[in-house]
N, C-alpha and C positions, 0 to 999 in steps of 0.2 A: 672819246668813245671808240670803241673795234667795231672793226667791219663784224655790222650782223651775219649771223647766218641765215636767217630767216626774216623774209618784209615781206607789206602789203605798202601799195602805197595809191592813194586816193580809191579807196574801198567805200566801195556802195551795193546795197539788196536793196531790189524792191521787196515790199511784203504786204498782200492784199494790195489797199489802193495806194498806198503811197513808200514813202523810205524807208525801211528799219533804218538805217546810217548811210551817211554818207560823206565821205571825203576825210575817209580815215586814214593815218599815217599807222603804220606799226612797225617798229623794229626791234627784233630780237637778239641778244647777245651772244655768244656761246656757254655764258654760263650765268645771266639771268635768271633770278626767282623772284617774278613778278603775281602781284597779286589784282587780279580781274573782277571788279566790283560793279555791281551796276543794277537795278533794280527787276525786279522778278517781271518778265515779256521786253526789257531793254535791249536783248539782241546776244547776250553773251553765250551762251550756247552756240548759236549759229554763228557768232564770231571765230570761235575754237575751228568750227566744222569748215570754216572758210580757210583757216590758216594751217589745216589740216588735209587741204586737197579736195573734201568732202564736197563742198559743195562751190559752185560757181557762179561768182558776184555778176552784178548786175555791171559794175565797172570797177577797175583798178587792175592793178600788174602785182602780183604774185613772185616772187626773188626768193632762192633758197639755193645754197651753196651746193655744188653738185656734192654728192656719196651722204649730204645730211640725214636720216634719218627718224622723221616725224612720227610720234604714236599719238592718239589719242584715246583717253581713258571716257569713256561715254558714262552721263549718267546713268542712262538704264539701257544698257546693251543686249540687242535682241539676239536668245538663245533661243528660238525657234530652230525644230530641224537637228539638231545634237541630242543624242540620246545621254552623254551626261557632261559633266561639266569639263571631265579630261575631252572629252571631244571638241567641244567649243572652244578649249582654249586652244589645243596642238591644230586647229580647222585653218584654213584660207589660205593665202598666196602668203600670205608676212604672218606663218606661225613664227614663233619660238621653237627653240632646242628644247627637247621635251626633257633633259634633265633638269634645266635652267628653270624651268616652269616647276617640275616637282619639287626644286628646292625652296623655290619661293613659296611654291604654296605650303609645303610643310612648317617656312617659319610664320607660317601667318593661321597654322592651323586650321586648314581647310584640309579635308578629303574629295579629290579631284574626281572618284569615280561615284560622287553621289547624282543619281538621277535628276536631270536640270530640271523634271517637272515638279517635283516635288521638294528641290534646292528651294533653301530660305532667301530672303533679300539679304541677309548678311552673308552666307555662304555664295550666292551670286557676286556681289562686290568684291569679294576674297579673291575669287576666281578672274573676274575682271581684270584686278589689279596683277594678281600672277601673271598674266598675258599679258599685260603691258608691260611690266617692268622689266620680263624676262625676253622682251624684244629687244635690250638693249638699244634704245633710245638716244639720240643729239637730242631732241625735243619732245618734253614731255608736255603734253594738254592735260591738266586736269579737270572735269568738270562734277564737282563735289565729291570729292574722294573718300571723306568720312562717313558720307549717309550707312547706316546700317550696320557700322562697323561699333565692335565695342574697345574700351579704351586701351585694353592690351594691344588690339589691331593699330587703332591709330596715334597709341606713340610709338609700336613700329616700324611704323611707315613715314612719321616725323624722321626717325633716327637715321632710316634709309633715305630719304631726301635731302638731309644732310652731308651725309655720304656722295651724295650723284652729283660726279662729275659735268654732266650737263646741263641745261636751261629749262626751267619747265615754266608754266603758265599756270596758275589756279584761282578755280572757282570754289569760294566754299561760305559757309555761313559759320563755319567755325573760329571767331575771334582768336583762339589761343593758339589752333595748329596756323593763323595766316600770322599771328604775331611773332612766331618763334621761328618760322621758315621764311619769309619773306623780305627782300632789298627795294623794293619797288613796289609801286600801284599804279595801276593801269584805269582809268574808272570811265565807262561807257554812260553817261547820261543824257538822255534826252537826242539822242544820235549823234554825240561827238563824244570823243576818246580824249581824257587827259592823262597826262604821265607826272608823274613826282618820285624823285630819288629819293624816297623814304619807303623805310620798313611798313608792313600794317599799323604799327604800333601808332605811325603817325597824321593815318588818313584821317581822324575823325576832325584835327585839328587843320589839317590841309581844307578840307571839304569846307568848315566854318569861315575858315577866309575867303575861298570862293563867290558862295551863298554873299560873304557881306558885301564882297565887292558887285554881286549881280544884283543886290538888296538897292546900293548908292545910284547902281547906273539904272535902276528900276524908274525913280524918280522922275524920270522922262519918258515913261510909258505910259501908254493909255488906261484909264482905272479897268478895260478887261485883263490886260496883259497883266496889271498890278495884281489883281484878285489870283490868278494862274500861278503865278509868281508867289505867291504868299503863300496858297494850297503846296505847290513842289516843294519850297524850298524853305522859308521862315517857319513852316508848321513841322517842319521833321529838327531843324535848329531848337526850336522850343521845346520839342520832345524830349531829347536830349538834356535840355536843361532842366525840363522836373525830373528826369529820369536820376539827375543827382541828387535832387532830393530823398527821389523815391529809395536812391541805395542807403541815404543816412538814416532816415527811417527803418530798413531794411536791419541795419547794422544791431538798431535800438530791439529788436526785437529779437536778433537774435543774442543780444545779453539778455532778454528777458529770457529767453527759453534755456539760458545755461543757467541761469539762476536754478531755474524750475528741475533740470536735469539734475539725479541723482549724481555721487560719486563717478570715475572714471570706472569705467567698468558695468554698470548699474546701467538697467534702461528703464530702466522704470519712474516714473514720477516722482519726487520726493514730497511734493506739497500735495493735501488732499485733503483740502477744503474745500467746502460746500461749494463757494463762488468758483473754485476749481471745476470743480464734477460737472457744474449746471453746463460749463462750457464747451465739457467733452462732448467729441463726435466720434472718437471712436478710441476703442479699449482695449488691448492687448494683456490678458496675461498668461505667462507662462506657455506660451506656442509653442506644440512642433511640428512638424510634417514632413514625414521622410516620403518616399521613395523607393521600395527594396529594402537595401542596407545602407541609402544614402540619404541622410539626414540635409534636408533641402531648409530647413529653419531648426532654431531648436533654441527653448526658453527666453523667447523673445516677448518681451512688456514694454508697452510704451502706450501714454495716453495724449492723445491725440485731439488738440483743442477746435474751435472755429477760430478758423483766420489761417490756423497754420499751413505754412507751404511746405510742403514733405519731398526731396528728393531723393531719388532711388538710385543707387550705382554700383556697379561691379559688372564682371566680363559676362561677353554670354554663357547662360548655361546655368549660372550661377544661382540663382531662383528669383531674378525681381518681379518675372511676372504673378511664381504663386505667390511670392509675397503680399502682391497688391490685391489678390482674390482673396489673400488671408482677412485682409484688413476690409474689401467691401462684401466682404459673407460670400461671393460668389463661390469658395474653396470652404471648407469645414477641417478645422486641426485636428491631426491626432492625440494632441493633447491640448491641453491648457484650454483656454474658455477667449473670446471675439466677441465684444458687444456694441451696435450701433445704436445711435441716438435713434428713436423712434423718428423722427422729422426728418431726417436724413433720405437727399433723392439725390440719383448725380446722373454723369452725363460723362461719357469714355469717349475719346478720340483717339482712335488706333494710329496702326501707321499702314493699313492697307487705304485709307482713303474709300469706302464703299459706295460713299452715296456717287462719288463724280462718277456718274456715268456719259459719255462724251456727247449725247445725243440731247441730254435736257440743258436749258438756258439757266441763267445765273437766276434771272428771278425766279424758276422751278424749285432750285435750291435755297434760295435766299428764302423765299416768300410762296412759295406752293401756287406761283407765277400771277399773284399777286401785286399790288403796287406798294402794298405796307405791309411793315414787319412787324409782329409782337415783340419788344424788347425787353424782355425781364419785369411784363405790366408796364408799358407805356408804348403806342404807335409810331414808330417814325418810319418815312416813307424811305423805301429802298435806296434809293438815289441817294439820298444823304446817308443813310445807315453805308451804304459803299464807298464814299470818301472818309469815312471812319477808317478805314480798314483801305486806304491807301489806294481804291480802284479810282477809276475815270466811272464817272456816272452814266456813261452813253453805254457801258459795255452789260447792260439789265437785259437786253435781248439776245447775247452773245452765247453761240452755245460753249458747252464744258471744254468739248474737246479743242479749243481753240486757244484755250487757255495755256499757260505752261504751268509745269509742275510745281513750281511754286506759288503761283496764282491761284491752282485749285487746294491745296493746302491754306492759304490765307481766306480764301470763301469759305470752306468747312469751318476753320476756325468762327469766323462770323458768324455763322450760320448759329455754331454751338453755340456761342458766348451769350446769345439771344436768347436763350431758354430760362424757363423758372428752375433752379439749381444751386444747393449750397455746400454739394463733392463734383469737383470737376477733377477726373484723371485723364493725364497727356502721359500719350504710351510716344516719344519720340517724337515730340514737338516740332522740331526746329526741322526737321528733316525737309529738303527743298525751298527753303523761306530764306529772302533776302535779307541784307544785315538793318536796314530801316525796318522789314516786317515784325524781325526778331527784337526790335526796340519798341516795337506795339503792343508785343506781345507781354514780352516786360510788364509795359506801361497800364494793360486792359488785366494780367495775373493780380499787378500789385491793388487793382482797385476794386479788384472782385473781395464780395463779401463774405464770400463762402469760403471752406476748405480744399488747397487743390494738392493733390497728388500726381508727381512725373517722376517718367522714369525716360532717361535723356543721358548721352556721353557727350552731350556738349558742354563742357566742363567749364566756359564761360558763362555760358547762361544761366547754371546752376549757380556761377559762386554770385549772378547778378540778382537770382530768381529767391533762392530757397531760404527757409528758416531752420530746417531739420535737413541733416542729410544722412540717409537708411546707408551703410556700403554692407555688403556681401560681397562672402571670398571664396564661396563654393564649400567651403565646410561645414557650415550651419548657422554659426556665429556669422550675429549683426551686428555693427557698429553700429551706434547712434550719437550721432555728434550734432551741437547746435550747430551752423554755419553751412556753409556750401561745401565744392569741391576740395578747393584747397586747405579748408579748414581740415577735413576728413584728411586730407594726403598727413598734413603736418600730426593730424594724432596719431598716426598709423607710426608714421617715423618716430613720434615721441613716446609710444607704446613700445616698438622692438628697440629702441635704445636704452631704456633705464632699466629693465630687467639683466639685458647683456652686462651693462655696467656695472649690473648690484652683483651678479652672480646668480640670479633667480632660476630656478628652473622650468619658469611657466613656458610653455609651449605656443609659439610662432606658430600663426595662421601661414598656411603654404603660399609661394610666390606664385605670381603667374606666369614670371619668365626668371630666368635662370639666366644668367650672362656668367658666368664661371662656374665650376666645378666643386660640391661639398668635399673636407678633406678627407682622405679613405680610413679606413677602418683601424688602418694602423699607427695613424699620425695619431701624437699627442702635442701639439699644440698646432696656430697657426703657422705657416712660412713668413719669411721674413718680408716681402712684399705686402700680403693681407696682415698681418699685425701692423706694419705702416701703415696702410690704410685706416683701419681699425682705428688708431691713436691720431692721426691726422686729420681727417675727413672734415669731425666734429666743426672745430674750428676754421675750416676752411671755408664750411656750408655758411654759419656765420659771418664769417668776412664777406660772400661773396651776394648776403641777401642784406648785408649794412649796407653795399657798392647799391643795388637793384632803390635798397630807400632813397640813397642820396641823388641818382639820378633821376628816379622817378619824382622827387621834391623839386628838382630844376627845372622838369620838363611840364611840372603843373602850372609852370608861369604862362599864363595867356597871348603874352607878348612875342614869347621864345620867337615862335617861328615866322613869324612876320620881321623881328629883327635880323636874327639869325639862323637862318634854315640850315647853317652846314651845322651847326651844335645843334641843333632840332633831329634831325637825323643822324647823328652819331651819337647821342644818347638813346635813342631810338633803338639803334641797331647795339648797342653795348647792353643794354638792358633785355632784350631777346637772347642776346649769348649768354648774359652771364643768367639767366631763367634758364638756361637748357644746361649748364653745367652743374648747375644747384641740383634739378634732376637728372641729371648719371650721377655725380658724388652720395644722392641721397641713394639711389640705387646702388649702389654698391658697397655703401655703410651698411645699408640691411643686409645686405649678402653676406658678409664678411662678419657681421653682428650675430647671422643663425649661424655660422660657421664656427664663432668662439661658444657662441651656446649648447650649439653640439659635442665640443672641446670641454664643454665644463668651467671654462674660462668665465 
């Protein structure tokens, strides 16, 4: 291993009466991409802020290589005092070069001189991330980088991380962006730090051999320590293991709803039978709703059953919110006709969070400070309803603001889930929720009775979560695809490829980014580079997603890594590269694909 650049070494905070952690080792590489996992109030925030200079441990020695320079990207970085966002980023002792800032932020589409009071959560994080990256950084802190960002932003900021030369650290709840970026896991539990030389890819299986080895030496504990023990650790093991069921299930239904899907193209229903109709909860035909001149929906049908999980995606801007007002009446179209089942009542979780206000107790929120909860017609007392939902039971008297960001996200969740309710819509779900919360979440979506609607760019939990998935591309045109994310990515690609190929002249929905130049006005066909591409790609993208099945069929072996850890992780880590080359090759067959189409080719 190389001389770190950056260590802590026997690292302890107190916090309130006792340890956040203690007697933590860390070492940092010069060019580690490690992934910081650990459950929502476990201490990783304040770890970053430790390793970051921010803040000053209760004991341990601090090592960082003289000229190193440390950034850290802050959840929620207080812009008090900056009249707009170029002020807060070019502000302090360690601005950036204020060119270095306006280029980044131009590629991430932010306007620097929007007023910080009235800046959105996503244009705040745009801006955020501008300032850190354009610090030119040895050590980058990440602590959840994607919150707020939509998926043009964070692949990116995937592709830029790729790129950087230097060592970062991250926090995130995004399975895909830590699976495709990450060499390492760092996992803070219960106030000790372990390290595994594997990608994300392979913590969930690291973590299981853990859990079994703390399961065998349990046996010699006392039935309290046993019971504690089975709460932490066996019950979040189990979760996991329905949660496989719950995706085969998952899988079943969404062949049921391609059945039901019209033609490629078509959004509309094709079956329209009684036993059909009775089921619908809500009804689309023929929408549009512009805007001006800008057509924000337009002849959008789609009938929408009980049970169905509906996911929403595309960049900001793009319209998923009116879409979602389309579909709960709160908006009225300018054309076409919206109809709800008469029985239909729901229940909206934004992403402003409104109820935590940091002054009421959990059981204020929980229970209107109460000891019992109404649960969907049945009483369970608080205490127990809070170990559902992954709290410590003692914490009923606790005020809001003590909580951390993720914690008060997983109470709201609670809170709603409780209610009498058969539309529940999640405007950005996952935002602040650990990767065990995010597998509750799953678990309490998939068993709800009702219909739920989200709109979310965490592109794992959709392809874990949905049965429908809406994309919008800013033109008006909705896709409607049964499956999740990446079913949606794969028709899009299999949509701009067979027209190229036939010669068609239908018209390509616009990119959202551009990484080469259309050919000019005068060319008549492609360059010989993009016609190689063009004739190459196809077949490459196939080779290199035959390699991604064959490893992932090796790495399902339960054995693997307790045998062999060094092929556990190098399948691991070959299965995240050749994921991230599938997408550039696929990105760039579209480019090159509207480029022959504009050629006439």
């Amino acid at each position: 291993m190389a001389a770190p650049i950056l260590s802590y070494e026997d690292l302890g905070l107190i916090q309130g009466e006792g340890w956040l952690f203690r007697g933590l080792d860390l070492y940092i590489g010069e060019r580690d991409r490690l992934a910081l996992i650990g459950r929502n109030g476990a201490g990783k925030t304040t770890l970053l802020k430790c390793l970051a200079g921010l803040i000053d441990p209760d004991e341990g020695k601090r090592t960082i290589v003289p000229g190193t320079h440390v950034v850290l990207l802050e959840q929620d970085p207080k812009m008090d005092g900056s009249a707009t966002l170029e002020e807060w980023v070019l502000g302090g002792s360690d601005a950036p070069e204020a060119h270095e800032a306006a280029a980044i932020a131009d590629q991430l589409g932010i306007d620097l001189s929007r007023p910080t009071a009235t800046a959105s959560g996503g244009e705040r994080r745009r801006a955020a991330i501008a300032r850190a990256l354009a610090q030119n950084p040895d050590v980058l802190l990440l602590d959840e980088p994607t919150n707020h960002l939509d998926l043009h932003a964070i692949e990116w900021l995937e592709e830029w991380l790729k790129r950087f030369t230097g060592a970062f650290i991250v926090i995130s709840h995004d399975r895909t962006f830590l699976t495709r970026l990450t060499r390492s896991c760092i996992w803070l539990d219960r106030g000790n730090l372990r390290r595994a030389e594997i990608g994300f890819g392979g913590f969930e299986a690291w973590t299981s051999q853990v859990y079994e080895e703390e399961a065998r030496a349990a046996e010699k504990l006392d039935a309290k320590l046993k019971l504690e023990l089975h709460w932490l650790q066996r019950g979040v093991t189990a979760r996991r293991r329905r949660n496989q069921g719950r995706l085969a299930k998952l899988h079943e239904m969404r062949a049921q709803r391609a059945a039901m899907l019209g033609p490629s193209g078509s959004a509309k229903l094709a079956l329209a039978k009684d036993d059909v109709r009775s089921k619908t909860v809500i009804e689309a035909d023929q929408v549009g709703k512009s805007y001006g001149d800008r057509a924000i929906v337009r002849d959008f049908s789609l009938r929408i059953q009980r049970g169905d999980r509906i996911g929403v995606v595309g960049p900001n801007g793009a319209g998923k919110t009116t879409l979602l007002k389309l579909m709960t009446g709160e908006l009225k179209p300018d054309t076409g006709t919206v109809s709800q089942a008469r029985t239909l009542s729901g229940i909206v979780i934004d992403q402003q969070r409104k109820l935590m206000e940091p002054q009421k107790r959990v059981k204020d929120v929980l229970a209107n400070g109460g000891d019992w909860i109404e649960v969907r017609g049945s009483k369970k007392h608080i205490k127990g309803y809070l170990k559902e939902f992954l709290f410590d039971p003692s914490l009923t008297d606790a005020p809001i603001g003590s909580l951390s960001g993720g914690e008060r996200s997983r109470l709201l969740l609670a809170r709603e889930f409780a209610r009498e309710a058969n539309l529940l819509v999640l405007d950005e779900p996952t935002n602040d929720l650990d990767l065990e919360t995010l597998d509750l979440l799953q678990e309490v979506i998939a068993d709800y009775d009702g219909t739920v609607l989200i709109v979310s760019h965490d592109r794992d939990f959709l392809d874990r979560t949905v049965t429908i998935t809406l994309g919008l591309d800013g033109s008006g045109k909705v896709d409607i695809v049964a499956g999740g994310y990446e079913d949606w990515i794969r028709k899009r690609y299999e949509v701009a490829r067979t027209p190229a190929r036939a010669g068609a002249q239908t018209r390509l929905a616009p990119k959202e980014d551009k990484t080469g130049p259309m050919p000019s006005q005068g060319s008549k066909k492609l360059s010989y580079k993009d016609q190689r591409d063009y004739d190459r790609l196809p077949a490459e993208i196939e080779r290199l997603e035959a390699d991604v099945a064959a490893d992932e069929g090796a790495l399902s072996d339960p054995d693997l890594y307790a045998c062999d850890p060094d092929r556990f992780a190098k399948l691991t880590e070959r299965i995240a590269r050749n994921r991230a080359e599938i997408e550039a090759a696929e990105l760039r067959w579209l480019e090159v694909a509207e480029m022959a189409e504009a050629l006439g080719a």
